[in-house]
PDB file of N, CA, C and O in Angstrom:
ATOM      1  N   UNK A   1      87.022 130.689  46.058  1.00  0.00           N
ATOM      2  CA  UNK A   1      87.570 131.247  47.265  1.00  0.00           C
ATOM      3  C   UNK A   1      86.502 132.124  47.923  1.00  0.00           C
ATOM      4  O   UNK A   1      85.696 132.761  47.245  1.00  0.00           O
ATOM      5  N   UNK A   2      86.514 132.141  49.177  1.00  0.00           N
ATOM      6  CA  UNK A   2      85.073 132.983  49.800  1.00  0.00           C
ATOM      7  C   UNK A   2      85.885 134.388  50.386  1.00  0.00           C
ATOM      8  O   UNK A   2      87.075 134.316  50.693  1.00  0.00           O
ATOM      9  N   UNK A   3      85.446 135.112  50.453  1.00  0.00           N
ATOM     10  CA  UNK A   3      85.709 136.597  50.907  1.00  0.00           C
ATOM     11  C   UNK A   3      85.254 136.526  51.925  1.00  0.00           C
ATOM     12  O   UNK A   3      85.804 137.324  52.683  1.00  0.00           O
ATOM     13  N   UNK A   4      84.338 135.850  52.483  1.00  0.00           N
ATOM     14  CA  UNK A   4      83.915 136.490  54.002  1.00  0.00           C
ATOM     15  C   UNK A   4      83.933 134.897  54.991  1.00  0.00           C
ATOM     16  O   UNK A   4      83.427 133.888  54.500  1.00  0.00           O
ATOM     17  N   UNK A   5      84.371 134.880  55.948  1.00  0.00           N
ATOM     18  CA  UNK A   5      84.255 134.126  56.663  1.00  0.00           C
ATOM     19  C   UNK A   5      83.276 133.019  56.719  1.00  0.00           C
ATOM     20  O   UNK A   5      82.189 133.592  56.647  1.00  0.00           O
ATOM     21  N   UNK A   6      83.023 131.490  56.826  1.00  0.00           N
ATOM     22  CA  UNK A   6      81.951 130.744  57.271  1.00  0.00           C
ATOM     23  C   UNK A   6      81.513 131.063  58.573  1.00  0.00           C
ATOM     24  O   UNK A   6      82.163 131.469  59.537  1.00  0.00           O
ATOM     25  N   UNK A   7      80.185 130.792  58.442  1.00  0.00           N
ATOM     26  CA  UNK A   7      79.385 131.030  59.623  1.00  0.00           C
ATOM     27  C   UNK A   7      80.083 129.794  60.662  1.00  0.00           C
ATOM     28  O   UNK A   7      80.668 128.828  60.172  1.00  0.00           O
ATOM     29  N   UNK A   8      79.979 129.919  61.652  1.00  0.00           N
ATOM     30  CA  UNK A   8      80.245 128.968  63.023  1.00  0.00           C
ATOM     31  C   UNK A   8      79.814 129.056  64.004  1.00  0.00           C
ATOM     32  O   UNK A   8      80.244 129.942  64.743  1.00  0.00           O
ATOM     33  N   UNK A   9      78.725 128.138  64.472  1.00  0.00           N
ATOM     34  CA  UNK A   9      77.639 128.405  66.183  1.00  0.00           C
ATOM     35  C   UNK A   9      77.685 127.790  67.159  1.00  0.00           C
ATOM     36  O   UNK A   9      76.969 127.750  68.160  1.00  0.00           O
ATOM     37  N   UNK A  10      79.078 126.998  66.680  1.00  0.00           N
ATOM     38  CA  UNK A  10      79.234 126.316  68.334  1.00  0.00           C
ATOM     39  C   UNK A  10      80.423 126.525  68.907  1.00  0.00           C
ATOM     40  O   UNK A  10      81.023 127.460  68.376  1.00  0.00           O
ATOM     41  N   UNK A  11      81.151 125.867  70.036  1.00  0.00           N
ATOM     42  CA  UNK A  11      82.568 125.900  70.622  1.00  0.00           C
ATOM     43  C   UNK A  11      83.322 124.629  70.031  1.00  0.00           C
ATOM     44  O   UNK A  11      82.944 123.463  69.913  1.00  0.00           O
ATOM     45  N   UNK A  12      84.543 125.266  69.693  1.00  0.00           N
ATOM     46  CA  UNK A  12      85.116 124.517  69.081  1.00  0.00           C
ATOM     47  C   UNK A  12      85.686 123.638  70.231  1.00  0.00           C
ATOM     48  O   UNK A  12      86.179 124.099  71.261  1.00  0.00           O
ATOM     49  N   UNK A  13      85.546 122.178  69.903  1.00  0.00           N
ATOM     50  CA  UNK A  13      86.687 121.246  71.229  1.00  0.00           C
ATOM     51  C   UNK A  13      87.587 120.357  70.180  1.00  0.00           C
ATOM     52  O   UNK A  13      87.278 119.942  69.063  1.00  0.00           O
ATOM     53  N   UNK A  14      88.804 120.207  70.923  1.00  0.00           N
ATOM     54  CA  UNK A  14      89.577 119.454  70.095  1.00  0.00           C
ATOM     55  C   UNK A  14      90.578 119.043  70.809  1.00  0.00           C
ATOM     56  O   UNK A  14      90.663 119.460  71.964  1.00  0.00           O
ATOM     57  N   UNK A  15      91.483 118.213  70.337  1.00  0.00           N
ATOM     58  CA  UNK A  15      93.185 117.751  70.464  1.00  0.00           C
ATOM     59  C   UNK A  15      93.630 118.661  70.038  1.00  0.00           C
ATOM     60  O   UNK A  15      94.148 119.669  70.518  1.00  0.00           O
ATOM     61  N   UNK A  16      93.360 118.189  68.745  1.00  0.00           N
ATOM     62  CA  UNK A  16      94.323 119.104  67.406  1.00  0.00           C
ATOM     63  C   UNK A  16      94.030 120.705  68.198  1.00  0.00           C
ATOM     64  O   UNK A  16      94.968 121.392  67.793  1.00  0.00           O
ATOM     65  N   UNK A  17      93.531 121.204  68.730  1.00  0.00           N
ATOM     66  CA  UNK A  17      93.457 122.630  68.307  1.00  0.00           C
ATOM     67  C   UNK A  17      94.412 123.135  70.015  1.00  0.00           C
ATOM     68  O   UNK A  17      94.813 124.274  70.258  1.00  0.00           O
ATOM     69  N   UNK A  18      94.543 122.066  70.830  1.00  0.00           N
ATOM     70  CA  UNK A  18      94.616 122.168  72.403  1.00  0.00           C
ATOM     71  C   UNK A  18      95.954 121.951  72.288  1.00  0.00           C
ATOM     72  O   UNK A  18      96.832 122.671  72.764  1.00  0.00           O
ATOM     73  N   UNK A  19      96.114 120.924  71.634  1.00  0.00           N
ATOM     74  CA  UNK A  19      97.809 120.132  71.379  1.00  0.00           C
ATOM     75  C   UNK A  19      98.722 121.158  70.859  1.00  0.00           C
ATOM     76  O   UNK A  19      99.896 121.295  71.201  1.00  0.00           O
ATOM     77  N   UNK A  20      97.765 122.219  69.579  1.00  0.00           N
ATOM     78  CA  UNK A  20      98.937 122.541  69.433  1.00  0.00           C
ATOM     79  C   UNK A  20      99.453 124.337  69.512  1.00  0.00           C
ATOM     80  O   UNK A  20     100.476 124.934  69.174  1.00  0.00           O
ATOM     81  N   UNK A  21      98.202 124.732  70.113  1.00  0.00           N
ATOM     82  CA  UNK A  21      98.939 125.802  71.695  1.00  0.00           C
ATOM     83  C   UNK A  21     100.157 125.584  71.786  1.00  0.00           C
ATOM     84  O   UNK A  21     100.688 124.504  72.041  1.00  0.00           O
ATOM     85  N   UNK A  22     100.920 127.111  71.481  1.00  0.00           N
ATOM     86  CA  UNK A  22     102.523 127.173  72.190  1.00  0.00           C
ATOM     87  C   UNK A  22     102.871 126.802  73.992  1.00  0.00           C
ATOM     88  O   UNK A  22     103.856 126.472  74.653  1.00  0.00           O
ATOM     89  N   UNK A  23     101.976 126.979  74.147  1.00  0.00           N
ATOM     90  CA  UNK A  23     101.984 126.557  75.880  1.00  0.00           C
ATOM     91  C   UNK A  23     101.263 125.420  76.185  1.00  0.00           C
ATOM     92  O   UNK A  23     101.365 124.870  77.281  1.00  0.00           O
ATOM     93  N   UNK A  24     100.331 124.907  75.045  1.00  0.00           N
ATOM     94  CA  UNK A  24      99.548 123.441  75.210  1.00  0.00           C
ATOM     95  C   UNK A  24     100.069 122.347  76.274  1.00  0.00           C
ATOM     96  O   UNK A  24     101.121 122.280  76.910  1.00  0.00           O
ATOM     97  N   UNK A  25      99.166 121.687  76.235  1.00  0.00           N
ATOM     98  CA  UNK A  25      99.344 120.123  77.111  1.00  0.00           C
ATOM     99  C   UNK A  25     100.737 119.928  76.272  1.00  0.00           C
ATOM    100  O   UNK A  25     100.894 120.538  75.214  1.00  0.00           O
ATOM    101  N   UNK A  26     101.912 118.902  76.880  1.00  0.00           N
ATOM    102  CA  UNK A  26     102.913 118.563  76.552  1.00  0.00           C
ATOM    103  C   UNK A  26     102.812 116.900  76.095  1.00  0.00           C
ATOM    104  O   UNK A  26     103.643 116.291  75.422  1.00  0.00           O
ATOM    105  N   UNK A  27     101.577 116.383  76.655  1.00  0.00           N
ATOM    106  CA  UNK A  27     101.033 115.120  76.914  1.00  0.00           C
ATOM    107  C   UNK A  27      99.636 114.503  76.907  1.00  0.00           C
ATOM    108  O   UNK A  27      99.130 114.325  78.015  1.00  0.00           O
ATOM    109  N   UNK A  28      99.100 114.233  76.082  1.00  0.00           N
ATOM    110  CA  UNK A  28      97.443 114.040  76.149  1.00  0.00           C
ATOM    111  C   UNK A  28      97.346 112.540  76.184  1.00  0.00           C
ATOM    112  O   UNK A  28      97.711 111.964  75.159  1.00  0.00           O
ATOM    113  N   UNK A  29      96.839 111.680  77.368  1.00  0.00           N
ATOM    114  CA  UNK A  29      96.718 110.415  77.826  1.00  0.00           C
ATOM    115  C   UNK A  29      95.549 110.107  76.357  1.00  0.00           C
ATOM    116  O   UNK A  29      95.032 111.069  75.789  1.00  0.00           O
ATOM    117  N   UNK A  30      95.359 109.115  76.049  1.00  0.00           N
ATOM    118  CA  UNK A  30      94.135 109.002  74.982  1.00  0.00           C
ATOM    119  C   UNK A  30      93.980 107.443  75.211  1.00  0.00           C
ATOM    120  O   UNK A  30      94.806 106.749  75.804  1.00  0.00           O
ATOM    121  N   UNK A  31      92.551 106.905  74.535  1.00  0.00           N
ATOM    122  CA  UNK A  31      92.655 105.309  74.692  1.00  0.00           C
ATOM    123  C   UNK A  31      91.921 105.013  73.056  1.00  0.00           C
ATOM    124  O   UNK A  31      90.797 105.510  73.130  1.00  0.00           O
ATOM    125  N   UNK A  32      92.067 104.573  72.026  1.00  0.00           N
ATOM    126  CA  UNK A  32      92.039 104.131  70.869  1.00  0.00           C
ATOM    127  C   UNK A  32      91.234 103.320  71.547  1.00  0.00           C
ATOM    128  O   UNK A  32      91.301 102.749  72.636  1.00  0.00           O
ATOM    129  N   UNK A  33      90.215 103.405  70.408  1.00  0.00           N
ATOM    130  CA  UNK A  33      88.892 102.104  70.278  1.00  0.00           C
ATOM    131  C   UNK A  33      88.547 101.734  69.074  1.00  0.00           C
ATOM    132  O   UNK A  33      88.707 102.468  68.099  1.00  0.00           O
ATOM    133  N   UNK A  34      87.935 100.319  68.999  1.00  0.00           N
ATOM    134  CA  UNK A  34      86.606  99.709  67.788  1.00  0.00           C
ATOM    135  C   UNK A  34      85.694  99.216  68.303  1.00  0.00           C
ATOM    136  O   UNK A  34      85.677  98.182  68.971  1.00  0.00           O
ATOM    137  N   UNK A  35      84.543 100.164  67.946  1.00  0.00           N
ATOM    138  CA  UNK A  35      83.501  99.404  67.548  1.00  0.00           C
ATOM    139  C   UNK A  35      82.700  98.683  66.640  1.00  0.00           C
ATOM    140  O   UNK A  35      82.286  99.322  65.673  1.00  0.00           O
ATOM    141  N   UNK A  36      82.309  97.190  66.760  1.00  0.00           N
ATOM    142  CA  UNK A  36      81.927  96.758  65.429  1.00  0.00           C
ATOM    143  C   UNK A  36      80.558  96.352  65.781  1.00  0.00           C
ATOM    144  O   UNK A  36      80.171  96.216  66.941  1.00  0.00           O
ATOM    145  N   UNK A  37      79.819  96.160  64.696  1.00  0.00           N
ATOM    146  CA  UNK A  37      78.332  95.876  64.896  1.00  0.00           C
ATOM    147  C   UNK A  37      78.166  94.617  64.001  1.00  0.00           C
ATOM    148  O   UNK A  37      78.811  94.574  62.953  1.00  0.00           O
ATOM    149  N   UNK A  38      77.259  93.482  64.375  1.00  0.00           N
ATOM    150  CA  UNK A  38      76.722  92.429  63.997  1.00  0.00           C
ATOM    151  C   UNK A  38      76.451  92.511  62.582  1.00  0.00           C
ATOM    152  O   UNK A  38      75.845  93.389  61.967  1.00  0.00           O
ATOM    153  N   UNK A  39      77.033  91.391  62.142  1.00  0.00           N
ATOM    154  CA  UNK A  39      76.668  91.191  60.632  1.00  0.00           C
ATOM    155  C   UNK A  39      75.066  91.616  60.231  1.00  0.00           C
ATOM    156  O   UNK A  39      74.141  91.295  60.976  1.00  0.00           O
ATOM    157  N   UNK A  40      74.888  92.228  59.213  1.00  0.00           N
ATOM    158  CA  UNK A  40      73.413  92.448  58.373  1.00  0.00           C
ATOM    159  C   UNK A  40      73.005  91.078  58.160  1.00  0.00           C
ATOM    160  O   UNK A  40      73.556  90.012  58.435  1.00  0.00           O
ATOM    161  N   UNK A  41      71.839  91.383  57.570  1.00  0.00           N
ATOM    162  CA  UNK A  41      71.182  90.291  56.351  1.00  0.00           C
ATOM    163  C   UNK A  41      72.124  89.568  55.425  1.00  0.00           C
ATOM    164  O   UNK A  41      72.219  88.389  55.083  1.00  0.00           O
ATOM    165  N   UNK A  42      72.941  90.915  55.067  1.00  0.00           N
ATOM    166  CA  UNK A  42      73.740  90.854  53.484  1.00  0.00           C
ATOM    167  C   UNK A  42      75.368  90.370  53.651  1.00  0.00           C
ATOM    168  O   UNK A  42      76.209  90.496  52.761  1.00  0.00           O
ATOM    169  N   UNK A  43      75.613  89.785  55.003  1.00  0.00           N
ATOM    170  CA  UNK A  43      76.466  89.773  55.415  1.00  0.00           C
ATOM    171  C   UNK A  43      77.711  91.172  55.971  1.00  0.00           C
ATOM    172  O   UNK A  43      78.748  90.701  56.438  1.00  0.00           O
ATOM    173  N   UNK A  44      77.662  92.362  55.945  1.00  0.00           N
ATOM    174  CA  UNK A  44      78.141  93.457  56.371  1.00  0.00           C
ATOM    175  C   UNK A  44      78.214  93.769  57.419  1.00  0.00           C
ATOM    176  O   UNK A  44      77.216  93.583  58.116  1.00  0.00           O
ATOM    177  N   UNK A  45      79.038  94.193  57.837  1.00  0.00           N
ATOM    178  CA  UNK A  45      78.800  95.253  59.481  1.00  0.00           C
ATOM    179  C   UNK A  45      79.546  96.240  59.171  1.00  0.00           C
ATOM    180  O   UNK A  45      80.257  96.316  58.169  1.00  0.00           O
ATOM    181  N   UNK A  46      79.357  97.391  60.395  1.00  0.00           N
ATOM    182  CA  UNK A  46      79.886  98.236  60.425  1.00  0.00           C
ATOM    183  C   UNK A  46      81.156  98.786  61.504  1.00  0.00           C
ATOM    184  O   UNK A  46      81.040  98.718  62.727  1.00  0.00           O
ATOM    185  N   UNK A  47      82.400  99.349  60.789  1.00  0.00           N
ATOM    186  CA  UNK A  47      83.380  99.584  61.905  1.00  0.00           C
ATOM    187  C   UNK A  47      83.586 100.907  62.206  1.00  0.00           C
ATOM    188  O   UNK A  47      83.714 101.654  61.236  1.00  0.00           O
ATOM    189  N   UNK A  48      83.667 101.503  63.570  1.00  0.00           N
ATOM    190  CA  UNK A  48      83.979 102.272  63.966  1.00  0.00           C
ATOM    191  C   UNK A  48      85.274 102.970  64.933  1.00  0.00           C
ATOM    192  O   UNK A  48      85.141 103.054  66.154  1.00  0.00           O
ATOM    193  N   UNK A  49      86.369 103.393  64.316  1.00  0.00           N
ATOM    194  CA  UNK A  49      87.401 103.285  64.963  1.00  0.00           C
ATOM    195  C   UNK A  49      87.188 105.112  65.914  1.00  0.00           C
ATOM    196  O   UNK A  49      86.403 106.025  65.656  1.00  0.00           O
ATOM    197  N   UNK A  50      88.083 105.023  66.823  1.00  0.00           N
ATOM    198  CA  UNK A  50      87.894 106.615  67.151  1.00  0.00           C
ATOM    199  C   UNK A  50      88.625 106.570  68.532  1.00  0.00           C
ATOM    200  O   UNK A  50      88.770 105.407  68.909  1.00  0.00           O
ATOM    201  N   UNK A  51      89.258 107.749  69.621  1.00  0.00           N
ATOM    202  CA  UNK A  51      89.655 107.503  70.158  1.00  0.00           C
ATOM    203  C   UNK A  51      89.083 108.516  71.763  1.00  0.00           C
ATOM    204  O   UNK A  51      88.352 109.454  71.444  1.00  0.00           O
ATOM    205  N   UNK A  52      89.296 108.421  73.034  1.00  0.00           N
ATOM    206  CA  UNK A  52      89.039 109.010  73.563  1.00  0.00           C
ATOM    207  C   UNK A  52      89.850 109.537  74.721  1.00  0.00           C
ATOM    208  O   UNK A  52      90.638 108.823  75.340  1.00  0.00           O
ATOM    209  N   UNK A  53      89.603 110.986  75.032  1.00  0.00           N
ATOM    210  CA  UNK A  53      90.275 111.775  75.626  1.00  0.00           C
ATOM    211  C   UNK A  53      89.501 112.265  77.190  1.00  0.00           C
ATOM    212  O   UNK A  53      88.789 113.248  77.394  1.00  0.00           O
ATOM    213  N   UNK A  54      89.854 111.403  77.965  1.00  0.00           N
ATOM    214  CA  UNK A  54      88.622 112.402  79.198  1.00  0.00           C
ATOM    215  C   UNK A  54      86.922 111.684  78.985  1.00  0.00           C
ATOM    216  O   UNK A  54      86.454 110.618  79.384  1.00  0.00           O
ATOM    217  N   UNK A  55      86.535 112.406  78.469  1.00  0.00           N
ATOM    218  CA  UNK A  55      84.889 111.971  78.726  1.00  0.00           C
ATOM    219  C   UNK A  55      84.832 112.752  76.766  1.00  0.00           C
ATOM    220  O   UNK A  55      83.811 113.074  76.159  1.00  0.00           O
ATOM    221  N   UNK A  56      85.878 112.815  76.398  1.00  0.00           N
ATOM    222  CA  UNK A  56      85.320 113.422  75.207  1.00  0.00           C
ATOM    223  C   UNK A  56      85.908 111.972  73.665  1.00  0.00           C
ATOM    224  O   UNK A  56      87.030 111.464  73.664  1.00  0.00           O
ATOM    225  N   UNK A  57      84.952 111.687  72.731  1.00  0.00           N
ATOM    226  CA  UNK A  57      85.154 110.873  72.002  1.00  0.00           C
ATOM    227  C   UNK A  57      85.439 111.791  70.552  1.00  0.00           C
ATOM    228  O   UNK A  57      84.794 112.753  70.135  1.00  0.00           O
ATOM    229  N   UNK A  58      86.372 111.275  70.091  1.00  0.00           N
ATOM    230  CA  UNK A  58      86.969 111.728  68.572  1.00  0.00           C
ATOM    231  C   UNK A  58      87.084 110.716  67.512  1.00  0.00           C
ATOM    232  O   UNK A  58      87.956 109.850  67.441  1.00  0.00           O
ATOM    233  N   UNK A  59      85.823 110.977  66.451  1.00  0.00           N
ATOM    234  CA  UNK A  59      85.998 109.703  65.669  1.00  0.00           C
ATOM    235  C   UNK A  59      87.112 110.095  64.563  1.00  0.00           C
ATOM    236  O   UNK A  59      87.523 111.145  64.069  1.00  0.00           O
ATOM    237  N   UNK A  60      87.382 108.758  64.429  1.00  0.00           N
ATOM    238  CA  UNK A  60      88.861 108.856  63.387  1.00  0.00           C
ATOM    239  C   UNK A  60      88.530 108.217  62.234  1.00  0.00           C
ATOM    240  O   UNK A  60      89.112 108.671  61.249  1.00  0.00           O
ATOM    241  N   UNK A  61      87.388 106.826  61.924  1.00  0.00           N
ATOM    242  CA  UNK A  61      86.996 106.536  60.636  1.00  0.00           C
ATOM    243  C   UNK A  61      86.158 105.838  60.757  1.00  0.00           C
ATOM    244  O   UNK A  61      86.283 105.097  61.732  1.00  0.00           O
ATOM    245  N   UNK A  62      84.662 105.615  59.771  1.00  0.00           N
ATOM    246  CA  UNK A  62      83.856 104.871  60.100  1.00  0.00           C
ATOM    247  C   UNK A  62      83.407 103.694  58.573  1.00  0.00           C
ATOM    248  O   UNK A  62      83.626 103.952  57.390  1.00  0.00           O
ATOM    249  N   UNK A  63      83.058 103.024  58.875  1.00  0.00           N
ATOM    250  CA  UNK A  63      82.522 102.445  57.720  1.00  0.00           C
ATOM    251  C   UNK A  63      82.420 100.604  57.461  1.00  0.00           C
ATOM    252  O   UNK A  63      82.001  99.809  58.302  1.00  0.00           O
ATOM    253  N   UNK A  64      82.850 100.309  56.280  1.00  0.00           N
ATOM    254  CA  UNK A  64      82.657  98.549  55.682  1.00  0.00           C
ATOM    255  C   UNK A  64      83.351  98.512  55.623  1.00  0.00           C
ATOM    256  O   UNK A  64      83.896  99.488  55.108  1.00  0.00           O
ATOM    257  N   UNK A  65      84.396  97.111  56.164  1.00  0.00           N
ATOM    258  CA  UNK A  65      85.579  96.659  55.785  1.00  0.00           C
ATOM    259  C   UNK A  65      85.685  96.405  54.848  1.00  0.00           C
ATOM    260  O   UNK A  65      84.896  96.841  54.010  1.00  0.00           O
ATOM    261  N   UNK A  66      86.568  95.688  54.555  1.00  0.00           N
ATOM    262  CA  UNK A  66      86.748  94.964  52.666  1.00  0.00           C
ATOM    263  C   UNK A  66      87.334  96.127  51.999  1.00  0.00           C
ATOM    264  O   UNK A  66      87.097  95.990  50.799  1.00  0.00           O
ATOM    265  N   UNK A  67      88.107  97.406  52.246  1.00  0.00           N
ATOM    266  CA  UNK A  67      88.095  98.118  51.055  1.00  0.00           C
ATOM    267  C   UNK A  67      86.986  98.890  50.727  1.00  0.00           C
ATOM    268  O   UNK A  67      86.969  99.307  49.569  1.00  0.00           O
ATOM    269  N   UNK A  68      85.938  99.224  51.540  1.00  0.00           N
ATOM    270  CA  UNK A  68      84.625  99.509  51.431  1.00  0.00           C
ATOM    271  C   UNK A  68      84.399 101.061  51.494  1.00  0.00           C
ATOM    272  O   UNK A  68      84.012 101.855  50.635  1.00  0.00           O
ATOM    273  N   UNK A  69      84.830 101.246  53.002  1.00  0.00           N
ATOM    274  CA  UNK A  69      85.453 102.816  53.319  1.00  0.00           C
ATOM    275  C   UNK A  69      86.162 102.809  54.341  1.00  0.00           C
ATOM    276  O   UNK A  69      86.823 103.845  54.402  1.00  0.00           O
ATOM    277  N   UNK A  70      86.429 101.782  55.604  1.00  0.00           N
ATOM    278  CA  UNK A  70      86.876 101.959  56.298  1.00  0.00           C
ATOM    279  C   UNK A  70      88.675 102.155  56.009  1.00  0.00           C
ATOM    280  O   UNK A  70      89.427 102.415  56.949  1.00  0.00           O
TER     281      UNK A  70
END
């Protein structure tokens, strides 16, 4: 357990932190995406799911299909 606070040097942006304001947005428009990239050598690619709000992107999971990590 830490006694003193973590350091933090930037501005925080978020949903989660905007959404859930007692007076927050009631409604946040969003558009869900994938991106996938061309098979490797080894046969693999990579997926990128994540969604976006405005001009701002929020990734939600990245990785290898199959059980891999995605």
């Amino acid at each position: 357990m830490y006694s003193k606070p973590l350091p933090f040097n930037r501005t925080v942006l978020g949903r989660v932190l905007h959404e859930s304001l007692v007076k927050g947005v009631k409604k946040v428009t969003f558009k869900a995406n994938t991106l996938t990239s061309q098979l490797n050598t080894n046969g693999l690619k990579t997926i990128l799911k994540y969604q976006t709000v405005g001009s701002t992107r929020y990734f939600d999971v990245g990785g290898f299909p199959l059980g891999r990590l995605v």
